[in-house]
C-alpha positions as CSV (number, residue, x, y, z in Angstrom):
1,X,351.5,164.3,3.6
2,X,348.4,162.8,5.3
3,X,345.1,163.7,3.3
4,X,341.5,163.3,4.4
5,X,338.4,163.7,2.5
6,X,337.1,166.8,2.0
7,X,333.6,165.6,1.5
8,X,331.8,164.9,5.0
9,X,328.6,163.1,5.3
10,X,326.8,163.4,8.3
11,X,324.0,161.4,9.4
12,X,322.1,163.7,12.1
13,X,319.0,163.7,13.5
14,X,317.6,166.1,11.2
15,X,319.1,164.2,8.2
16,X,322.1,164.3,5.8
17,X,325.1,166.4,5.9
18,X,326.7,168.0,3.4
19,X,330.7,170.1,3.4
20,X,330.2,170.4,-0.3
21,X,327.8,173.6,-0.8
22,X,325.5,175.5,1.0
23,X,322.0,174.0,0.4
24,X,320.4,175.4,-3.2
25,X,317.7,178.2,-1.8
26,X,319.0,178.3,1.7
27,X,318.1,181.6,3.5
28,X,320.5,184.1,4.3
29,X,322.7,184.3,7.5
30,X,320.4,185.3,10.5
31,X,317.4,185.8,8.0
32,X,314.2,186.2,9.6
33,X,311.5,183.2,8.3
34,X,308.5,184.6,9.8
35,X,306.4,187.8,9.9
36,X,308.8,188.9,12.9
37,X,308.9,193.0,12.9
38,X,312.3,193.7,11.8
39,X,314.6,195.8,14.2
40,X,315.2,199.2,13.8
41,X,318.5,200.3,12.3
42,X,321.5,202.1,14.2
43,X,324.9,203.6,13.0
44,X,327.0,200.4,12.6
45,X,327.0,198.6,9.0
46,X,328.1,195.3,7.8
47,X,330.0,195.6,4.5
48,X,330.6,192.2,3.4
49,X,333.0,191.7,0.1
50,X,334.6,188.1,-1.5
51,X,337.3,187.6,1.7
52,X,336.2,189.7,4.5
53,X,333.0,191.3,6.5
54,X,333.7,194.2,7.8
55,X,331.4,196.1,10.9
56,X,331.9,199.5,11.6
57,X,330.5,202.4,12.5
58,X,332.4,205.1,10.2
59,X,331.2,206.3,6.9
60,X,330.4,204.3,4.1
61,X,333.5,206.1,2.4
62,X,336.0,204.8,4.8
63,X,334.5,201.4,4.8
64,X,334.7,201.4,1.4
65,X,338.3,202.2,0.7
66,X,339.2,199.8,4.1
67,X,337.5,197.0,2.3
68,X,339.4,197.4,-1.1
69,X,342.0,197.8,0.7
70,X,342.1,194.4,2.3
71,X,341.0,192.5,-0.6
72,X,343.7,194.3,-2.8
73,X,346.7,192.9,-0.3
74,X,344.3,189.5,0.0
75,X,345.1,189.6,-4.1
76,X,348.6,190.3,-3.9
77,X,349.3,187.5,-1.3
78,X,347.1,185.0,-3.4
79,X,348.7,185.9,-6.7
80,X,352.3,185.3,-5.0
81,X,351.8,182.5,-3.2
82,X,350.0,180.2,-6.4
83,X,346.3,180.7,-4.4
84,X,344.1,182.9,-6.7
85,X,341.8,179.6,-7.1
86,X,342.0,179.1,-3.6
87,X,338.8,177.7,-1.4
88,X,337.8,180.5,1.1
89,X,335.7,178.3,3.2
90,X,335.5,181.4,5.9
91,X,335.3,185.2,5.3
92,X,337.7,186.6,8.3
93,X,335.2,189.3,10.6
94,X,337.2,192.8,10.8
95,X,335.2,195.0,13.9
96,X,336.6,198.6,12.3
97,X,336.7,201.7,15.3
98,X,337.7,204.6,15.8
99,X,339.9,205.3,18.8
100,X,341.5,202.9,21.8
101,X,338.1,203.4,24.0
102,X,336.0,201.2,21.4
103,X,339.0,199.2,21.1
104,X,338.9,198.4,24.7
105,X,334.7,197.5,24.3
106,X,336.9,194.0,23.0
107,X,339.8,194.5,25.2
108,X,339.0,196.4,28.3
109,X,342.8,196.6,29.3
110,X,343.9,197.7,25.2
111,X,346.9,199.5,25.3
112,X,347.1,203.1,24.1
113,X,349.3,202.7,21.3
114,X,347.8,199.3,20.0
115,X,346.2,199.8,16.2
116,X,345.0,196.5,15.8
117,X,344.9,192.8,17.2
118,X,343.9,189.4,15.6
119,X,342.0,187.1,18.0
120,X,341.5,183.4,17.4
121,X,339.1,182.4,20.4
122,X,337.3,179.0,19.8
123,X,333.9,180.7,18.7
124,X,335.3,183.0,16.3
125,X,338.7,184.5,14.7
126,X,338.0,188.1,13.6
127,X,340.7,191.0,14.1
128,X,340.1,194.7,15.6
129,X,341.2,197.4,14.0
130,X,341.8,201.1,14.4
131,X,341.7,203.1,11.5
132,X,344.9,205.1,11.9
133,X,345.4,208.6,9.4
134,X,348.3,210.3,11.1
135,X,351.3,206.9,9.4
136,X,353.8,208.5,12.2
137,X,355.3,205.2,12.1
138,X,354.6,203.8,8.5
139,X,354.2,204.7,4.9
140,X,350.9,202.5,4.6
141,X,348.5,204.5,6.3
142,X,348.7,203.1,9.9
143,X,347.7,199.3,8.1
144,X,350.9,197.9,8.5
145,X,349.8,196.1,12.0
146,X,346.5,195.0,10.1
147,X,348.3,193.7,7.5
148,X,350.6,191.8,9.6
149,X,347.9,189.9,11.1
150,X,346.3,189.3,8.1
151,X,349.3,187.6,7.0
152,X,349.6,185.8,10.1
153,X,346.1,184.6,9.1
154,X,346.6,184.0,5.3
155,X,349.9,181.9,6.0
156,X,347.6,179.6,9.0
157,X,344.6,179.2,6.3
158,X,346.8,178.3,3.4
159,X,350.0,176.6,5.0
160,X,349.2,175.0,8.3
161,X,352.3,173.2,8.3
162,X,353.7,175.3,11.0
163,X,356.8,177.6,10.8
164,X,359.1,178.9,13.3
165,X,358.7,181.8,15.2
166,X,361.5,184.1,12.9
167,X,359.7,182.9,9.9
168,X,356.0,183.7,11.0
169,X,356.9,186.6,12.3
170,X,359.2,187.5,9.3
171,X,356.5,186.9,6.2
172,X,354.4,188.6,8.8
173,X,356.6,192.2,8.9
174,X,357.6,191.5,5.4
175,X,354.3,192.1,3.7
176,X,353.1,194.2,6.5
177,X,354.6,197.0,4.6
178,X,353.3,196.7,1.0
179,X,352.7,199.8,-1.3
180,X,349.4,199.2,-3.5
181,X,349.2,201.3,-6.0
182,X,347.3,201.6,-8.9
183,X,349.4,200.4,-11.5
184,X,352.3,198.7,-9.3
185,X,352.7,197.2,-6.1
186,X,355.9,197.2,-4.1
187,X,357.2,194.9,-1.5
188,X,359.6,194.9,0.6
189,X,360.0,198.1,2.3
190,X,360.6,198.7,5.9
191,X,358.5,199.9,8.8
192,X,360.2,203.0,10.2
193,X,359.9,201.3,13.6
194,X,362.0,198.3,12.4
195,X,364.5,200.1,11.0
196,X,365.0,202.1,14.0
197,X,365.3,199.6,15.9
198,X,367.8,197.3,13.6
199,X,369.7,200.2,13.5
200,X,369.6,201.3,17.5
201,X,369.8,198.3,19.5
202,X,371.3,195.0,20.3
203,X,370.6,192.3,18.2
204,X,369.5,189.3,19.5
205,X,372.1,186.5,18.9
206,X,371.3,185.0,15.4
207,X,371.3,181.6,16.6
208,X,368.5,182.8,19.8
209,X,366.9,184.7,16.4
210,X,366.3,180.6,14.6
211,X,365.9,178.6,17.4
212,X,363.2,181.3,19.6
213,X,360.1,182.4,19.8
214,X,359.1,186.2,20.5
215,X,358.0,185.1,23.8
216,X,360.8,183.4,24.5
217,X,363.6,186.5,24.3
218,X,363.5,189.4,27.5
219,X,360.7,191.5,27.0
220,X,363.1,194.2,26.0
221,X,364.6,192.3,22.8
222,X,361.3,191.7,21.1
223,X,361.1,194.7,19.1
224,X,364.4,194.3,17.8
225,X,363.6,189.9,17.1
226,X,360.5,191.4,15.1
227,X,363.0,193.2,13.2
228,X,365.5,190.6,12.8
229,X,362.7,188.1,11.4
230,X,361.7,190.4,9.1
231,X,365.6,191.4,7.6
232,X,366.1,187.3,7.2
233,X,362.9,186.9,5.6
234,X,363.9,189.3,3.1
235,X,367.1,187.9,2.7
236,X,365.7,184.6,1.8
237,X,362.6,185.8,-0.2
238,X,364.8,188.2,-2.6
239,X,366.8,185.7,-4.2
240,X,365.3,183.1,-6.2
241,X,367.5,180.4,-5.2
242,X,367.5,180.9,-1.4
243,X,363.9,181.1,-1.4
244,X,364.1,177.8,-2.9
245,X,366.1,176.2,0.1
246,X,364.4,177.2,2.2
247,X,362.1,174.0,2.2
248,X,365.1,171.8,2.8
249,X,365.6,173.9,5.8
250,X,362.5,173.5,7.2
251,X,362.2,169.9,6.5
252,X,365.8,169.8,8.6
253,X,364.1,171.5,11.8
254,X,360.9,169.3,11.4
255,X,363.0,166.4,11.1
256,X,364.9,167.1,14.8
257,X,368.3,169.0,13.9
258,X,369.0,172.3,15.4
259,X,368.0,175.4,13.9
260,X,371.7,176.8,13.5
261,X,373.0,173.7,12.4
262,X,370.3,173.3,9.8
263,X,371.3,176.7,8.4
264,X,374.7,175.7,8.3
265,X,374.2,172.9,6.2
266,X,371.7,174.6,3.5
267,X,372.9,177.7,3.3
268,X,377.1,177.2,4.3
269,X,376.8,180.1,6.9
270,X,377.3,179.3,10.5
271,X,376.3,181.4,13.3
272,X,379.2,184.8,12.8
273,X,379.0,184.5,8.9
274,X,374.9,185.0,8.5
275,X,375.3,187.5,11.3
276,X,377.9,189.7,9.2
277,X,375.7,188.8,6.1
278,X,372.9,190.3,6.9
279,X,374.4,193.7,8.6
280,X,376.1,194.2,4.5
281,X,372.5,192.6,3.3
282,X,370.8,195.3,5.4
283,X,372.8,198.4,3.4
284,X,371.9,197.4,0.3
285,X,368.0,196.1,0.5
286,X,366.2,196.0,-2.9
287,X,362.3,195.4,-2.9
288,X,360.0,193.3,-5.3
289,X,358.2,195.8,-7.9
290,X,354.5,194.2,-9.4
291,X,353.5,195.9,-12.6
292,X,349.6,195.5,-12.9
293,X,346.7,197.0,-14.3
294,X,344.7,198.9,-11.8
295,X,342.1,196.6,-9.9
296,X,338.6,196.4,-10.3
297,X,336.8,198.3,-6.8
298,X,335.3,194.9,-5.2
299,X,331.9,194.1,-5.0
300,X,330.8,195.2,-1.7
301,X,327.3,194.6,0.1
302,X,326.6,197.2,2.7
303,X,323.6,196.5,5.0
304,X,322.4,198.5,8.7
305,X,323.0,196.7,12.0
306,X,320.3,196.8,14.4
307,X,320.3,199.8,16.9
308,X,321.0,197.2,19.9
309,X,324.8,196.4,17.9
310,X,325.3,200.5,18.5
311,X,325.6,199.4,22.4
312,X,326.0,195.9,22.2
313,X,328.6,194.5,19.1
314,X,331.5,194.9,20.6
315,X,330.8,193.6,24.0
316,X,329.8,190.3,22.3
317,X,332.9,190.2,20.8
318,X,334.5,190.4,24.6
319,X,331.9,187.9,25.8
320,X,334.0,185.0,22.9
321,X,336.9,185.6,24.3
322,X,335.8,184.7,28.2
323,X,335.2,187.1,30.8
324,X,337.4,186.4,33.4
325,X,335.2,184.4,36.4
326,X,335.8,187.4,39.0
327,X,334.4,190.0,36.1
328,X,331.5,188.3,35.2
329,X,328.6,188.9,37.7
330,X,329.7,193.3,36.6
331,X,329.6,192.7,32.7
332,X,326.4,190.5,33.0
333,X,324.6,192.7,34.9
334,X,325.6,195.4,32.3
335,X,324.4,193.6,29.6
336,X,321.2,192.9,31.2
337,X,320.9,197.1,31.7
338,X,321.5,197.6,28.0
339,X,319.4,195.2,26.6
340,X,316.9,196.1,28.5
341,X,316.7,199.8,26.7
342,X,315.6,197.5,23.6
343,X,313.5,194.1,25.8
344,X,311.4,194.1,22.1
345,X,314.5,194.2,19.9
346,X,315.5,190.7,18.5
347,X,319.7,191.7,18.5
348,X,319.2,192.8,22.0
349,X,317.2,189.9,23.4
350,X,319.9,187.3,21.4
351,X,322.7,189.2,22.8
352,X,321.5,188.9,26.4
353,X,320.8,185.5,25.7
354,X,324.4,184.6,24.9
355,X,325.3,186.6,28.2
356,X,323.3,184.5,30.2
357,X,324.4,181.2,28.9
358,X,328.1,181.9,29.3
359,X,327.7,183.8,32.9
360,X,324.0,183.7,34.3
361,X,321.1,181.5,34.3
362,X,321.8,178.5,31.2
363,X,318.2,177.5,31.8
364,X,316.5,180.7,31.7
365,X,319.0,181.5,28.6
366,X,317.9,178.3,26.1
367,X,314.1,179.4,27.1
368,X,314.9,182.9,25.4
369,X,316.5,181.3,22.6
370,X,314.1,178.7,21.7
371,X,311.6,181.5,22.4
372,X,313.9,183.5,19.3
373,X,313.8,180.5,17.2
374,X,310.1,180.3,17.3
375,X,309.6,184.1,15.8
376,X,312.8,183.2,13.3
377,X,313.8,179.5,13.0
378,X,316.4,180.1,10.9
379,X,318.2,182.6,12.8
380,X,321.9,181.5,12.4
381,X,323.6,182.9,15.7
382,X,320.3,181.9,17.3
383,X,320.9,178.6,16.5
384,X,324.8,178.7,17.1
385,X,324.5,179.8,20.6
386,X,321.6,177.5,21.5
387,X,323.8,174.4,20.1
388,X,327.2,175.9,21.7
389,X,325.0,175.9,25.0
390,X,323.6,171.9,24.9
391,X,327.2,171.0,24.3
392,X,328.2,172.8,27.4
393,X,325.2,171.4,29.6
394,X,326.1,167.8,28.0
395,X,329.7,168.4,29.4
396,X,328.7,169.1,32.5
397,X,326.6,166.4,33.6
398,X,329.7,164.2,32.6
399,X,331.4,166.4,35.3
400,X,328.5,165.3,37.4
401,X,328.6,161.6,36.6
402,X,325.2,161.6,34.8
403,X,323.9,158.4,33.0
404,X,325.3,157.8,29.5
405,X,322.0,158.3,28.1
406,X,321.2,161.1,30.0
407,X,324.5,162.7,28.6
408,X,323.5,160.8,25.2
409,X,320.1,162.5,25.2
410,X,321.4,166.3,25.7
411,X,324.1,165.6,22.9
412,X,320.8,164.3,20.5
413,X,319.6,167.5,21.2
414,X,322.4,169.5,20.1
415,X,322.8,167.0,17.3
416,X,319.7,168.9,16.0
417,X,320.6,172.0,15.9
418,X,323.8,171.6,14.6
419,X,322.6,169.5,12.0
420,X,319.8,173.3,11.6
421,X,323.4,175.3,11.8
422,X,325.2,172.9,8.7
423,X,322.3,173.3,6.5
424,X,322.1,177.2,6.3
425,X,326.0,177.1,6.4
426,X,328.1,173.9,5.6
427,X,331.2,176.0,6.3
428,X,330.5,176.5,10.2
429,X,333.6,175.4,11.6
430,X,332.1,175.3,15.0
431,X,328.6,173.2,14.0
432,X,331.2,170.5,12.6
433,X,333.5,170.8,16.1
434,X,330.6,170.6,18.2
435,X,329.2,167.4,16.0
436,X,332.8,165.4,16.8
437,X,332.2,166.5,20.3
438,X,328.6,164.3,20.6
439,X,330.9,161.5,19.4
440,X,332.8,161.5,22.6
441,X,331.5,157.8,24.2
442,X,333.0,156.4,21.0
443,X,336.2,154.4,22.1
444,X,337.5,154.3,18.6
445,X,336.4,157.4,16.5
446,X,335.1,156.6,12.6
447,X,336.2,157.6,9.9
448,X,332.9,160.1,9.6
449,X,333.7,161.9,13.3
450,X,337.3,161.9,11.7
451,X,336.6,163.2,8.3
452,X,334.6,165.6,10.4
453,X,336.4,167.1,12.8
454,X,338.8,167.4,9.8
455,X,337.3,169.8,7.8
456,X,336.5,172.0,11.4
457,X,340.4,172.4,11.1
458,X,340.9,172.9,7.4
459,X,338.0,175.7,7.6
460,X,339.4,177.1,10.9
461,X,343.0,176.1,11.2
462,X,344.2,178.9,13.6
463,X,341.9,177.2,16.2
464,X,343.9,175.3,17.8
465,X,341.7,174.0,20.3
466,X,340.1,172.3,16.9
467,X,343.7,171.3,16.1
468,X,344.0,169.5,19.5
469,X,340.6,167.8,19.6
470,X,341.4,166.2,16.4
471,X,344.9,165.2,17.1
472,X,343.5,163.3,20.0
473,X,341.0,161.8,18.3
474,X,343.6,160.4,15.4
475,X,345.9,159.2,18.4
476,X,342.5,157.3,19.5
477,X,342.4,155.7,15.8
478,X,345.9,154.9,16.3
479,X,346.7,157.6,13.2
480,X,350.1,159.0,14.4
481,X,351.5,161.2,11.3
482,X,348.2,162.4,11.2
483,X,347.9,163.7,14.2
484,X,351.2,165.2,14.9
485,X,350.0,167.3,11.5
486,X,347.3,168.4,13.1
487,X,349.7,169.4,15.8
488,X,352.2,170.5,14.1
489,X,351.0,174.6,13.8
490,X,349.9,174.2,17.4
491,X,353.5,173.5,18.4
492,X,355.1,176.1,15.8
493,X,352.8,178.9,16.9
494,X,355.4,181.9,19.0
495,X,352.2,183.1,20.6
496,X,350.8,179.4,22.1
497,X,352.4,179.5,25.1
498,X,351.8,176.4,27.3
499,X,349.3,174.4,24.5
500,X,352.3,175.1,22.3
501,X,355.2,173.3,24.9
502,X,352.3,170.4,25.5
503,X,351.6,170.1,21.7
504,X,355.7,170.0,21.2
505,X,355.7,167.4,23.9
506,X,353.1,164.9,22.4
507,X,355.2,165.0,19.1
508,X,358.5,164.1,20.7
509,X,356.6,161.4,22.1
510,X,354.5,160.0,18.8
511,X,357.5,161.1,16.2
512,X,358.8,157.5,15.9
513,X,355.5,155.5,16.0
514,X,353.8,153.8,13.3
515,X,350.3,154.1,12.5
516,X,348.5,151.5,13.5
517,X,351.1,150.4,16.9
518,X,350.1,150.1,20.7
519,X,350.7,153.6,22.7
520,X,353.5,151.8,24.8
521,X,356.2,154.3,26.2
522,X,354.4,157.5,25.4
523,X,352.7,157.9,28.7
524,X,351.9,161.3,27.8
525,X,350.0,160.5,24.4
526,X,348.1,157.7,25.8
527,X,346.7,160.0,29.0
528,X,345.8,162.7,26.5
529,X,344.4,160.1,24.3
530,X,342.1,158.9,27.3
531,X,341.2,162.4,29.0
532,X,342.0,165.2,26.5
């Protein structure tokens, strides 16, 4: 396995870099540094606890139990897995509501019947949850779809290798429906809509089940290939010695043989047999049982959101995952309307900002934000979005053929604040993406801009933009294996669609090339290598 360094020095402009720990005395995330009147409060809180930050607007009671909640199952996967020591380089952003219409202030076209949905866009992976009380279609409280994200998310931050699609989606559903309790936990039982449909409908065929992804089955036979993945996955993980196999499995796939006839050789069951085995398996299930002490309630810091988030938090949550070009001149001119009820309120003046960079005027935006920075230079977000927006104006004026040094000069610029950004938080994925982007004249990255862009994908490894950037910046260096691990998870992902086929592409390509060898006959690699 290819290891970088996990210490990153970088020399910026407003001096040295450090991944190791935050700076001793540095203030606290979107502190105020001036004698700036602080905002008024609203009804949403921020309850931030060892693994998570939660936002909602729903009592402190709810919160409360929500948060110990998730760390409780974060525990439990930690403790089984061999990660209780385990770096968390990134707490993961849960938004907490109420009913599908706040749900659809993130996702204007939400579903009626969705509970919850983990989004990785570049600028931030958070999940959206509704807090369901009726469990019609679980014993867990309506968690079991939050759960199963937060396994999907777990499994990306602490295995990156990549799995197939059954798998993910397997360790996925089969945690999804764990019973904490206060002296036990239990694993292993079934979601009611599962087992329905295990029971009701046509399975897919088992060798479609190994070899797919969900999006790659009719629309109609995903319910029932969630189900599958999960009854194989408990197959596997309930006997010691199949658990234990399945490595050598994996390393078959990885290593180019097909996913049925990798079965066949580590297990002995071809396509009919493990298809007859798990309908008997399925009639006699047994779950795992966790005797425990009860758990300590987790520390929990709750503080008030400004009374601009009441209007405005979930909309900027919409805004990171890109308005669609046709929607944009509606939702800007929205925001501008809202913050407007608040022009003195800091939230609401950042938050229009932000609109304004991604869909208005980008000049007119970085004067408001250097305008914020002047009242509270240490203002985190402030600084994120201002950085996020040099890097976009340095991108276009290479669309526009500008100078190198004029393109060298904006990126000096954003050099600056991201070097601001790394010193209140060395952990800001982004702040160490957006430094490896200002490398971008370099013909042959360093080992700095690759040590770099690195630890952006160990800290944020479900970004697989990240993942993609770096890959093509090891294939620059001429760094093969690494690179097809970075791509690796991009490839193996069921949800990445058409950065998934490319990714699986570029690998076929660089599989049998040494480190260090010309780019000859992979015309693909070198052109990705050259444009991105």
């Amino acid at each position: 396995m290819h290891q970088r360094a996990a210490l990153v020095a970088v020399v910026a402009a407003l001096g040295v870099w450090t991944t190791c720990s935050a700076q001793e005395g540095a203030p606290e995330r979107g502190a105020s540094q001036t004698n700036a009147p602080a905002d008024q409060t609203g009804f949403w809180k921020r309850a931030e606890s060892d693994h998570f930050v939660v936002y909602s607007n729903q009592s402190d009671n709810l919160i409360r139990r929500y948060v110990a909640m998730l760390e409780d199952f974060d525990g439990v996967l930690r403790l089984l897995h061999g990660k209780t020591d385990a770096e968390t380089p990134r707490k993961l952003p849960f938004y907490l509501v109420s009913n599908t219409q706040e749900m659809r202030r993130v996702l204007p076209d939400a579903p009626e019947e969705i509970r919850g949905i983990y989004l990785t866009p570049l600028e931030d992976i958070f999940v959206v949850a509704i807090r369901a009380d009726d469990g019609r279609y679980d014993r867990n409280n309506g968690d079991d779809v939050v759960l199963h994200e937060y396994t999907h998310h777990f499994v990306a931050q602490y295995f990156p290798a990549g799995y197939p699609g059954w798998l993910q989606e397997g360790l996925a559903e089969y945690f999804m429906t764990v019973d904490l309790q206060p002296d036990k936990v239990l694993i292993g039982d079934f979601n009611r809509g599962r087992g329905y449909a295990l029971l009701n409908t046509k399975w897919v065929p088992v060798a479609d089940l190994l070899s797919k992804s969900p999006h790659q089955v009719p629309e109609g036979d995903r319910g029932v290939f969630y189900a599958q993945s999960w009854l194989l996955t408990h197959y596997v993980w309930s006997d010691r010695d199949r658990r234990a196999r399945i490595s050598d499995y994996l390393d078959a796939v990885r290593a180019g043989s097909h996913p049925m006839a990798a079965w066949k050789a580590v297990y002995g069951q071809d396509e009919k047999t493990l298809e007859k085995t798990l309908l008997a398996y399925m009639n006699n299930l047994s779950g795992l049982e966790l005797k425990r002490a009860p758990p300590p309630p987790p520390k929990i810091t709750f503080s008030r959101m400004p009374a601009g988030a009441d209007d405005l938090i979930l909309e900027v949550q919409q805004l990171k995952l890109d308005i669609p070009q046709a929607k944009g001149p509606d939702f800007l001119a929205k925001m501008r309307k809202v913050t407007a009820k608040r022009p003195a309120e800091f939230y609401s003046r950042r938050v229009l900002a932000r609109a304004e960079c991604d869909l208005g005027d980008r000049k007119a935006c970085e004067e408001m934000l250097r305008s914020l920075l002047a009242e509270r230079p240490q203002d985190l977000e402030t600084l994120q979005i201002l950085a996020a927006s040099r890097l976009s104006t340095a991108r276009q004026a290479i669309r526009e053929k500008a100078s190198r040094d004029q393109v060298q000069a904006i990126y000096a610029d954003a050099t600056s604040y991201l070097g601001r950004i790394h010193k209140i938080d060395p952990n800001d994925y982004m702040a160490l993406f957006g430094y490896a982007q200002t490398k971008s004249f370099d013909s042959v990255p360093s080992e700095n801009t690759l040590n770099v862009i690195s630890r952006a994908a160990e800290i944020a490894p479900q970004a697989s933009m990240i993942r993609m950037t770096a890959a093509r910046l090891f294939i620059q260096a001429k760094e093969y294996e690494a690179a097809c691990e970075m791509m690796a998870p991009v490839a193996g992902n069921p949800h990445g669609g058409a950065r998934a086929k490319y990714a699986t592409l570029l690998m076929s390509e660089l599989k049998d090339k040494t480190d260090g060898e010309p780019l000859s006959g992979a015309p693909l690699a070198s052109a990705f290598a050259a444009n991105g």
